[in-house]
C-alpha positions as CSV (number, residue, x, y, z in Angstrom):
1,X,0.0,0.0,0.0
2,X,1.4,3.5,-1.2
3,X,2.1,6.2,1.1
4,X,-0.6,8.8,0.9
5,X,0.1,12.3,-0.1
6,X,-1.8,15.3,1.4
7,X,-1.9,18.5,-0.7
8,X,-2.1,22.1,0.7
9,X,-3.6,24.8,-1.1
10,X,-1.2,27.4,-2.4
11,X,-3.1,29.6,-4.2
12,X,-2.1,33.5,-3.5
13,X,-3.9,35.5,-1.4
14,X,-5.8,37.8,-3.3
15,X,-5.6,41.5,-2.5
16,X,-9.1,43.3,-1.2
17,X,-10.9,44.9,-4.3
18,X,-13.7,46.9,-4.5
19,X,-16.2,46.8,-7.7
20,X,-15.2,49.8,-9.8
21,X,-15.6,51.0,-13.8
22,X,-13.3,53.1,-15.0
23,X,-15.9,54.3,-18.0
24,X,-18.0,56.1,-14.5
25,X,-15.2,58.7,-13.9
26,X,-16.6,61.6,-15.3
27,X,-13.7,64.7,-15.7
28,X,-14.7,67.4,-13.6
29,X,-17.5,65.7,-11.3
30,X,-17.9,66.3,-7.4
31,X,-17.4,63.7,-4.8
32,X,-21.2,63.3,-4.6
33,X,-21.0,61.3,-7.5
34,X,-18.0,59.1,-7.1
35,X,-19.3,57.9,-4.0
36,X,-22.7,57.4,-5.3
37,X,-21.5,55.4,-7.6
38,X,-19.3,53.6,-5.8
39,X,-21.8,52.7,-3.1
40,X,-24.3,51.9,-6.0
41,X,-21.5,49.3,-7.5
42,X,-20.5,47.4,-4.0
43,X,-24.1,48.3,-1.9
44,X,-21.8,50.2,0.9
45,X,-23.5,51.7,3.8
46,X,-22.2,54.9,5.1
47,X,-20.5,52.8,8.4
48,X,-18.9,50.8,5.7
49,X,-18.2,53.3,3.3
50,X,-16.1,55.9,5.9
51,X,-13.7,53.5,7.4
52,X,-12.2,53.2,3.8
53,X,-12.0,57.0,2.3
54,X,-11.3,58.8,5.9
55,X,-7.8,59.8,6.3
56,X,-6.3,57.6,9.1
57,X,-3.9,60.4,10.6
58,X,-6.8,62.3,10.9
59,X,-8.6,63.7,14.4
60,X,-12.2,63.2,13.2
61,X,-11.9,59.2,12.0
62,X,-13.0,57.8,14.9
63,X,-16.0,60.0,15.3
64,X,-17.0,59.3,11.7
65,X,-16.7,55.9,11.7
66,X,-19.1,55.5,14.5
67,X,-21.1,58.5,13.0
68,X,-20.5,59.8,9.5
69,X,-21.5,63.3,8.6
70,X,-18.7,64.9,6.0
71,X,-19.3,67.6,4.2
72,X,-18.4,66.8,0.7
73,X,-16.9,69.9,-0.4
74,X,-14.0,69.2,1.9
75,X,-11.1,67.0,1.3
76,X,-9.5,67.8,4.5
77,X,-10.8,64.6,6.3
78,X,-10.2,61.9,3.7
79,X,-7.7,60.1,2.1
80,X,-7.0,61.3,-1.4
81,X,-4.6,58.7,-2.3
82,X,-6.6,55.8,-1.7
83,X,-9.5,57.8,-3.0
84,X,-7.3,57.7,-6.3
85,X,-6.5,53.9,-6.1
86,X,-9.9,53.2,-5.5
87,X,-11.5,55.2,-8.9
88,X,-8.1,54.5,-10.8
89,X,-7.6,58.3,-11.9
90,X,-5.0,60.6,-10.7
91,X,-5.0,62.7,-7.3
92,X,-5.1,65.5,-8.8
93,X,-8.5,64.6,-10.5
94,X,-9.4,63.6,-7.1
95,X,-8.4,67.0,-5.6
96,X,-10.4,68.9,-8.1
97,X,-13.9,66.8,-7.0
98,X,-13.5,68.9,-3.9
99,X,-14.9,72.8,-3.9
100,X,-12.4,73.6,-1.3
101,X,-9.5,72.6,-3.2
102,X,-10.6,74.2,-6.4
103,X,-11.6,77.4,-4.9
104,X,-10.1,77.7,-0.9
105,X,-12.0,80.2,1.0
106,X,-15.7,79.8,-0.8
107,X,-17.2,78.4,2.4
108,X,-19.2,82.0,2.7
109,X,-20.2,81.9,-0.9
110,X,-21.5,78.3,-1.3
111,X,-24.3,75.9,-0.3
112,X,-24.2,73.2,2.3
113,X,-27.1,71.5,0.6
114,X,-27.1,70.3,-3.2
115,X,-27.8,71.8,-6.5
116,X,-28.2,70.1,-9.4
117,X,-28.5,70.3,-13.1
118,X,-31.7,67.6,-14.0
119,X,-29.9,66.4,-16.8
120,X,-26.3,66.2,-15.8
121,X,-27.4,64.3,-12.5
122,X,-29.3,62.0,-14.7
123,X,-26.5,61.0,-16.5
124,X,-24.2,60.6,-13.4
125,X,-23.1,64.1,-13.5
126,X,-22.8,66.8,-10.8
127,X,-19.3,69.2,-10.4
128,X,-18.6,70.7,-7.5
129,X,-18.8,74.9,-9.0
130,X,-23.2,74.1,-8.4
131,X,-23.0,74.4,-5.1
132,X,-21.3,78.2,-5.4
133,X,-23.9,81.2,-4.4
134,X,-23.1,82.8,-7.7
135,X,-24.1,79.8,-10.1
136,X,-27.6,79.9,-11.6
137,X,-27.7,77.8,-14.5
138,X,-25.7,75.0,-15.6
139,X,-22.7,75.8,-18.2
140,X,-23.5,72.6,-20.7
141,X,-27.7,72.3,-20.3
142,X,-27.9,76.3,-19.7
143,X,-30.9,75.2,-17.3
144,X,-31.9,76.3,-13.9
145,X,-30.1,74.6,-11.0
146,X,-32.5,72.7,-8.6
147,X,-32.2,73.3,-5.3
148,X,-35.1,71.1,-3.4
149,X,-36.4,67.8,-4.2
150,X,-39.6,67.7,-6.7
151,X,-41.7,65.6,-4.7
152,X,-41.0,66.5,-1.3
153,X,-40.1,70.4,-1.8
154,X,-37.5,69.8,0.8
155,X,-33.0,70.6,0.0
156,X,-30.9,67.5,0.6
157,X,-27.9,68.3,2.4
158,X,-24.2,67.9,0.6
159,X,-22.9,65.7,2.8
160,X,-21.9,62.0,3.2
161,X,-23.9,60.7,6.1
162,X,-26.5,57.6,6.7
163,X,-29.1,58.2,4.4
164,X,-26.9,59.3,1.4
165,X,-25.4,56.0,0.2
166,X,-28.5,54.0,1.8
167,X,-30.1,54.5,-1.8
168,X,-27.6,56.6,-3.8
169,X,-28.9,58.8,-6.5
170,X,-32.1,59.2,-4.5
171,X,-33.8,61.7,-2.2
172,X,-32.6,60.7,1.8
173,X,-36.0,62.1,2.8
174,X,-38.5,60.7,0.4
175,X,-36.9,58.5,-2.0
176,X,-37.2,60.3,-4.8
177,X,-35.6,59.3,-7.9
178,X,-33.1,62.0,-9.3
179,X,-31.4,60.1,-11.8
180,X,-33.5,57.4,-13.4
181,X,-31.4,56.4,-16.0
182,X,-28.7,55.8,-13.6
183,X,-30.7,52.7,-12.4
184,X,-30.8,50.9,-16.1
185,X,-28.9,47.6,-16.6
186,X,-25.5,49.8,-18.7
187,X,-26.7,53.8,-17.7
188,X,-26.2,56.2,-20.4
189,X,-23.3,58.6,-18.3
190,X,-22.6,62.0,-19.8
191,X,-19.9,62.1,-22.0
192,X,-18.4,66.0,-21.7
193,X,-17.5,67.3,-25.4
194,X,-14.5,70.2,-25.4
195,X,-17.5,73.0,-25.5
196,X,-18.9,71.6,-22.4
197,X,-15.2,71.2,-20.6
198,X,-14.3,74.6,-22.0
199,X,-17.7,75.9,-20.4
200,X,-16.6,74.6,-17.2
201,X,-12.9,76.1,-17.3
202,X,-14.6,79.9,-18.0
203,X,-17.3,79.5,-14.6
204,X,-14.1,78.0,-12.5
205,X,-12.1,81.2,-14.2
206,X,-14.7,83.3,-12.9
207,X,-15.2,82.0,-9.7
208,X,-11.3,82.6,-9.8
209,X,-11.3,85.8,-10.7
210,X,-14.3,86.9,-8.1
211,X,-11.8,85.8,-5.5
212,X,-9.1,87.8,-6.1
213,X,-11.4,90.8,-5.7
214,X,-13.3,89.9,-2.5
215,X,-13.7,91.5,0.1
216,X,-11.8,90.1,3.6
217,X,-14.1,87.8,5.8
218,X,-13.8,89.7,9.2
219,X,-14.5,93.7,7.2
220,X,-17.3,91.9,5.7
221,X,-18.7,91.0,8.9
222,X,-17.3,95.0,10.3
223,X,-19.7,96.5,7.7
224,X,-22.8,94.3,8.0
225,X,-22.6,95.1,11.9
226,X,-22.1,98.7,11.0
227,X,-25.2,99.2,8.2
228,X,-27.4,97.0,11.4
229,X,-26.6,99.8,13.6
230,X,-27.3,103.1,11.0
231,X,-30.3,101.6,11.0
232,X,-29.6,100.3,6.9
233,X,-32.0,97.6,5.4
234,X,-30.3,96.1,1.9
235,X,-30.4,93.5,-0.7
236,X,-29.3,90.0,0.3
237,X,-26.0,89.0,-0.2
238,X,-27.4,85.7,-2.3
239,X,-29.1,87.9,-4.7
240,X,-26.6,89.6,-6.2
241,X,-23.3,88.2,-7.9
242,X,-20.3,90.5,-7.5
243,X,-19.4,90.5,-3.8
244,X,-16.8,93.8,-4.3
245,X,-19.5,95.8,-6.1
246,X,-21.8,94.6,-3.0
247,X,-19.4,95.7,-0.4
248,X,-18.5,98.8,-1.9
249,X,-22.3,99.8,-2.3
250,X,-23.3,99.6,1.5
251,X,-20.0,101.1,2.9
252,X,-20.8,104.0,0.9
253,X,-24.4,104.2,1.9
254,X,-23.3,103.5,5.5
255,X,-20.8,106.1,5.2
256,X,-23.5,108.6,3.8
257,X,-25.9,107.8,7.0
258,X,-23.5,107.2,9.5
259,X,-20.1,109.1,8.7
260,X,-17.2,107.2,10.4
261,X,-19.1,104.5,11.4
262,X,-16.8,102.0,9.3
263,X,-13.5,103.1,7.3
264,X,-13.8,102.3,4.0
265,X,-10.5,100.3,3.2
266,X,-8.7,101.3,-0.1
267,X,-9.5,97.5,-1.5
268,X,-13.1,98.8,-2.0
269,X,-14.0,100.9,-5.4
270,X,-15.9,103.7,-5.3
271,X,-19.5,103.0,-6.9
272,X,-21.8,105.3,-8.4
273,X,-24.5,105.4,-6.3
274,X,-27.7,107.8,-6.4
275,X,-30.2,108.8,-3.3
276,X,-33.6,109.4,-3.5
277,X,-35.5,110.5,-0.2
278,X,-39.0,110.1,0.4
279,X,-41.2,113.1,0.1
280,X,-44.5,113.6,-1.0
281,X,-45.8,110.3,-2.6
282,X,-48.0,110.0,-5.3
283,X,-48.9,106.7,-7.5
284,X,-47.6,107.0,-10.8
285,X,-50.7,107.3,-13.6
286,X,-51.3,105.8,-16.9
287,X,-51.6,108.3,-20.0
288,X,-54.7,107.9,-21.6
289,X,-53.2,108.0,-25.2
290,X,-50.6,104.9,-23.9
291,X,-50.0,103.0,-27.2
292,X,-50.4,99.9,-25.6
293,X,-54.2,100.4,-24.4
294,X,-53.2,98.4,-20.6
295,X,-55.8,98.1,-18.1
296,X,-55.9,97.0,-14.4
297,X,-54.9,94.4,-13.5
298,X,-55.9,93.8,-10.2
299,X,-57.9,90.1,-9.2
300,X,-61.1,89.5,-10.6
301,X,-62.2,86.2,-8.3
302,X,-63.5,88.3,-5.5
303,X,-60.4,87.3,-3.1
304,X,-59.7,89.0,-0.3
305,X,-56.2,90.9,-0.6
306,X,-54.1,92.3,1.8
307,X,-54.6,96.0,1.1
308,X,-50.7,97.1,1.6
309,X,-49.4,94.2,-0.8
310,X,-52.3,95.4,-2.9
311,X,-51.2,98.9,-3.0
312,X,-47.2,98.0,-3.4
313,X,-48.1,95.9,-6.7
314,X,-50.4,98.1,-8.0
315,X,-47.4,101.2,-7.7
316,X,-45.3,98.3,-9.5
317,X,-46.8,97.8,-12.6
318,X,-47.5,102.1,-12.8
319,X,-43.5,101.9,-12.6
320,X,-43.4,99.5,-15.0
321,X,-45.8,101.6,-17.5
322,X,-44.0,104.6,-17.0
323,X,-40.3,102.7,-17.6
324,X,-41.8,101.0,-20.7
325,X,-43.1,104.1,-22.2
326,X,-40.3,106.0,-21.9
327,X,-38.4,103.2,-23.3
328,X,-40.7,102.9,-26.5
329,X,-40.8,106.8,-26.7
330,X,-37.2,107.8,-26.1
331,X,-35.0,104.6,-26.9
332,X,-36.8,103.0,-29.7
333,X,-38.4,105.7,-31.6
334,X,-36.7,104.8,-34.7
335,X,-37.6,101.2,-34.3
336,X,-41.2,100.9,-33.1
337,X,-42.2,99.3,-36.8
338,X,-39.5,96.7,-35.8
339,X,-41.2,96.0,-32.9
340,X,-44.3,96.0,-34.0
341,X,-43.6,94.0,-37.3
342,X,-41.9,91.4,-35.7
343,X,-44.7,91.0,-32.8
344,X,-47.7,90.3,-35.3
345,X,-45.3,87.8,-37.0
346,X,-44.8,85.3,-34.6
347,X,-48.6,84.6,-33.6
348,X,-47.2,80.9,-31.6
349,X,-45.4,80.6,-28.0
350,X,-41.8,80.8,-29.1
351,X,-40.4,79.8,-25.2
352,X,-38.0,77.1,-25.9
353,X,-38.1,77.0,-29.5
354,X,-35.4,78.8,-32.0
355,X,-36.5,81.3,-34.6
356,X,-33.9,83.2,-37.0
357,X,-32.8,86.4,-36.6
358,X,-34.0,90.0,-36.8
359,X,-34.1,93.7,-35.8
360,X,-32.1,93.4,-32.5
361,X,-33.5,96.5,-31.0
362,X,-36.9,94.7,-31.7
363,X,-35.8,91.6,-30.1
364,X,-34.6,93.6,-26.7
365,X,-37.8,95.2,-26.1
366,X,-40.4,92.3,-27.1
367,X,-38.0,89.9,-25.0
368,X,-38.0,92.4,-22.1
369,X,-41.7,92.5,-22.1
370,X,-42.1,88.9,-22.3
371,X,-40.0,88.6,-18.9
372,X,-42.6,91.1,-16.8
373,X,-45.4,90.5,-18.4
374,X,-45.3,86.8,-18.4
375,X,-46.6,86.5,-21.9
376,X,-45.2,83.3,-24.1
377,X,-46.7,85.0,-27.4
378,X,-44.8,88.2,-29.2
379,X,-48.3,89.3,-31.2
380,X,-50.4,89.2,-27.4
381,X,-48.4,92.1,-26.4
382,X,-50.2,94.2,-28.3
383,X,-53.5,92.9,-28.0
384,X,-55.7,93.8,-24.9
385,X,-54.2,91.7,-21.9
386,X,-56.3,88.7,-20.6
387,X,-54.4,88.0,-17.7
388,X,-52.1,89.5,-14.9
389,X,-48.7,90.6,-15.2
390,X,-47.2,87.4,-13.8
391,X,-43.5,88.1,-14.0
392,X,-44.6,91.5,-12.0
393,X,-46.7,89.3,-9.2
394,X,-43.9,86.6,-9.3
395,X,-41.1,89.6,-8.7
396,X,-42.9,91.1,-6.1
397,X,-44.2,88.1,-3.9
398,X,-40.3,86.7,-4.2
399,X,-39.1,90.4,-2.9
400,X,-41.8,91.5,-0.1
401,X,-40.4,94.8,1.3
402,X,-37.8,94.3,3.9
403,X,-38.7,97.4,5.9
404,X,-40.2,97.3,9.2
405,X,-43.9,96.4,9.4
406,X,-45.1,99.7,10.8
407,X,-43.7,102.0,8.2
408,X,-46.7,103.5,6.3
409,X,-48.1,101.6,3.4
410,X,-47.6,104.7,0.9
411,X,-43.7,104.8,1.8
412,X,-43.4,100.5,1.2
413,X,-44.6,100.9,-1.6
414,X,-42.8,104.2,-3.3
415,X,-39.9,102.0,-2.0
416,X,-40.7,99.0,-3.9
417,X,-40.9,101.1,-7.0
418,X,-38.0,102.7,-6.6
419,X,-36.2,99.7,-6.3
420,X,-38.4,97.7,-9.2
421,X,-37.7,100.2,-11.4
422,X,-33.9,100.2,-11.2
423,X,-34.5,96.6,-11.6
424,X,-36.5,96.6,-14.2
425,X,-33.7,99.1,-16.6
426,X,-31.1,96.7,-15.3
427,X,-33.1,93.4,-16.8
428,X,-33.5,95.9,-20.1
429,X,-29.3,96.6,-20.3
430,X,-29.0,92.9,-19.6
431,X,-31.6,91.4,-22.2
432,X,-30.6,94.4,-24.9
433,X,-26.5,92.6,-24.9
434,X,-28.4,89.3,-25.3
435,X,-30.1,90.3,-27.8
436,X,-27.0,92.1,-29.8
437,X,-25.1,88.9,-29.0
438,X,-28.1,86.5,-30.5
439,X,-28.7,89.0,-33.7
440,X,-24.9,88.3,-34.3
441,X,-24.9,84.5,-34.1
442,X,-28.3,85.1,-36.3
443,X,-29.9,82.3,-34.3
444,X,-32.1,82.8,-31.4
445,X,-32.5,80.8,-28.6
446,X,-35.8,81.7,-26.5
447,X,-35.5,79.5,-23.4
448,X,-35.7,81.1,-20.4
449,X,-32.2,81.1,-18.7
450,X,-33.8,83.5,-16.0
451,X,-36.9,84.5,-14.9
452,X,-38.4,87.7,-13.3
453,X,-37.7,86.8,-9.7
454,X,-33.9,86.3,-10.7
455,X,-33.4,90.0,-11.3
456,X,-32.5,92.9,-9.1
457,X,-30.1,95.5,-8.3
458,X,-28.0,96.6,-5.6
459,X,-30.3,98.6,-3.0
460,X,-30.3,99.8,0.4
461,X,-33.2,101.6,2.7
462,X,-32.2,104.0,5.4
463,X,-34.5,106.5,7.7
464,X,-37.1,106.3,10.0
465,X,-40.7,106.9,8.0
466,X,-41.1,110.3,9.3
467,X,-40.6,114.2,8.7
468,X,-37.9,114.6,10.5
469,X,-36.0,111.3,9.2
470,X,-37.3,110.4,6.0
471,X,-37.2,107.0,4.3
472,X,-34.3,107.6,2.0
473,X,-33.2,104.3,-1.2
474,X,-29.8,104.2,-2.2
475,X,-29.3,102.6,-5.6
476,X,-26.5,101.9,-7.9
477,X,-27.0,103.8,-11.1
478,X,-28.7,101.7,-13.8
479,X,-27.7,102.3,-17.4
480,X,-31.2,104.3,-17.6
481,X,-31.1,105.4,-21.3
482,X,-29.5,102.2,-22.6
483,X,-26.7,104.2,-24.7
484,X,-25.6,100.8,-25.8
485,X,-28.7,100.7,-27.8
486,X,-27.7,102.0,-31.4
487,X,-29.5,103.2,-33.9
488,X,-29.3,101.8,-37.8
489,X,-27.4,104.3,-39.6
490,X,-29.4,104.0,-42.9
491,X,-33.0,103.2,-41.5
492,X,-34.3,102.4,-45.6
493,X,-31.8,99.5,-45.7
494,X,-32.0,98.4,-42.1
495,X,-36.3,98.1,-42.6
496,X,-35.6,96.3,-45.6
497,X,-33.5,93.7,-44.2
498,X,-35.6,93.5,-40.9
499,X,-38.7,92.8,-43.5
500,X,-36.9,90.3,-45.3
501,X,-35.8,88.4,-41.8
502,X,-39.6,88.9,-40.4
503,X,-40.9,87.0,-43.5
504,X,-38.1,83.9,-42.7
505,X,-39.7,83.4,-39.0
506,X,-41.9,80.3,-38.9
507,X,-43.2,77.8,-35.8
């Protein structure tokens, strides 16, 4: 009988791997979306998922190992290496999926809870620049950012905690799906052509650039301390996108109130800045030859409205009659056929469609109109309107009047037309370079990038509502005449050619 032979098994240990495709990196994109994916790929919880990205030299591991709650625009408390061994990209690509590390020092001008493009975030997408205060729309999609779940109204915070990797690419709160097709057998991801990345270089050179030109954290707080005790009510700092402007605005109007209250340091630039102070008010009135034939607008249902919000909206769209006249009178004299031509031409809603070119002057004004008046059809502006001026209501239930409660209704609401109307010339600069800019590429895009409630202008309140202290608005001074606005040096040859585009524009 043969001996017997016993054989050991000396196969190699095999290294600990996590599930991973390389295809799901994504230049550009935030950690939200690494780590979504990852946890989709090896069903991770959070417990699971923190003992292997946190940095082991650092203070907080042991905390977030029992607990985790990172925010995910800092890279201070995790392990960028073995992030990069774990997706199989560089560190540097690694680095740049962290806001902090792209642009150090934006805690103040960025959200803790996440915005999102739609469609990027369907596709896997999301880069860290959303969550910065001064981003609106998405560079590649050019749509609106979201910034609260669709179903259950409700922001989802930008961290890495329990409920975000217990169903990734999903609502903590509700479950909502955000990004359907990421739950399909092979998702479609986005695939960033070099328009898209060269989009995302000029935002990140902005943001860039805005840095280099803020204003110092601890003056910032000085001065906001300083217009609180002068007494100063002013626009919020989330409203408006260029922080030195912003800065430079309310030290001069708290050095106009209160004179050596704060020392304006030499970083800030002068801004032009103009004061109007409460006196005598009186509701602006409608002409009764007003080429436009508007009537009230007030509600028609028999609701019950609060008399002072009544009264502010109803000194909003005078404002707005008065500005729009003066415009059509003053600024587009030469081209009112222009308007009108290309108005009764296009007789369909023309939001999100493309038409071709034409008169740009034209284009400013219906365009402008179309934003205030809420009207989707160029030939209805000229017809008697049907409805309310919904981009006027929209603007002024977004903006209530941040003065005290017991000021007089009369003075809330000659100050909500003062500052409505600088806002409203401001939109007009800003859609009249659109417009030029459009005319030029001889396409024209009508989605809305922006709506009413997105504009306003840099604003402050100071007084007391009474004789001896008047309310007094400061505003920045508005291009009010639109100089910019040229007219057609031969007007024969420019109606021709505006006739000959007009007859072009189709649904």
């Amino acid at each position: 009988m043969s001996g017997a032979r016993i054989l050991l098994d000396t196969y190699r240990e095999q290294a600990e791997q996590w599930c991973w495709r390389t295809e799901w990196h994504i230049q550009g994109e935030s950690a939200l979306t690494l780590f979504w994916k990852f946890a989709l790929l090896n069903q991770l919880t959070a417990r699971e998922l923190a003992p292997l990205i946190t940095n082991r030299t650092s203070g907080r591991r042991s905390k977030i190992c029992v607990k985790p709650d990172i925010d995910l625009r800092d890279a201070s408390v995790f392990d960028l290496d073995q992030l990069a061994h774990m997706f199989r990209v560089p560190t540097a690509r690694i680095r740049r999926a962290f806001l902090y590390e792209i642009l150090p020092g934006s805690v103040l001008r960025s959200h803790g809870h996440l915005r999102w493009c739609t469609q990027c975030l369907n596709h896997g997408f999301h880069t860290p620049l959303f969550q910065m205060r001064q981003t609106r729309t998405c560079p590649i999609h050019e749509h609106r950012l979201r910034e609260e779940c669709p179903a259950c109204g409700q922001q989802i915070p930008f961290r890495l905690n329990n409920p975000f990797v217990l169903k990734p690419f999903y609502c903590p709160r509700c479950g909502f799906g955000l990004a359907p097709a990421m739950n399909q057998e092979r998702p479609e991801l986005l695939r960033l052509r070099q328009e898209h990345i060269s989009n995302l270089s000029l935002l990140l050179q902005f943001h860039r650039a805005a840095d280099a030109d803020q204003v110092d954290v601890n003056d910032s707080d000085r001065l906001f301390i300083s217009a609180r005790k002068a007494g100063i009510f002013h626009v919020n700092v989330e409203e408006h996108e260029i922080h030195s402007r912003y800065a430079s605005f309310i030290a001069h109007v708290v050095n106009d109130v209160a004179p050596g209250l704060f020392k304006k340091r030499s970083g800030l630039r002068p801004e032009p800045v103009s004061r109007y102070e409460c006196g005598c008010w009186r509701p602006i009135k409608s002409d009764d030859d007003d080429e436009f034939a508007d009537h009230d607008c007030s509600s028609a249902d028999g609701e019950q409205i609060d008399p002072a919000s009544e009264s502010c909206l109803s000194a909003l769209i005078d404002t707005y009659k008065a500005i729009r006249r003066r415009l059509w009178r003053q600024v587009l004299w030469k081209h009112q056929r222009c308007v009108r031509s290309a108005a009764a031409r296009m007789g369909w809603r023309v939001d999100g469609q493309r038409t071709g070119a034409f008169c740009s002057q034209a284009l400013a004004f219906i365009r402008w109109r179309m934003l205030w008046e809420g009207c989707g059809t160029p030939r209805y502006l000229f017809a008697k309107p049907a409805l309310e001026y919904y981009g006027i209501v929209g603007w002024h239930l977004a903006r209530p009047c941040q003065v005290p409660s017991h000021w007089s209704t009369p003075t809330k609401a000659w100050i909500s037309s003062q500052i409505f109307g600088a806002t409203c010339l401001a939109a007009f600069d800003e859609v009249s370079s659109w417009s030029e800019t459009a005319c030029k590429n001889e396409i024209i895009d009508w989605t809305r990038s922006k709506s009413a409630i997105d504009h306003t202008c840099l604003w402050a309140v100071a007084g007391r509502d009474c004789c001896d202290r008047p309310a007094t608005v400061y505003l920045r001074n508005p291009n009010a005449s639109r100089s910019g606005m040229h007219g057609a040096e031969n007007l024969a040859v420019h109606w021709q050619r505006h006739q000959a585009q007009i007859e072009r524009l189709q649904r």
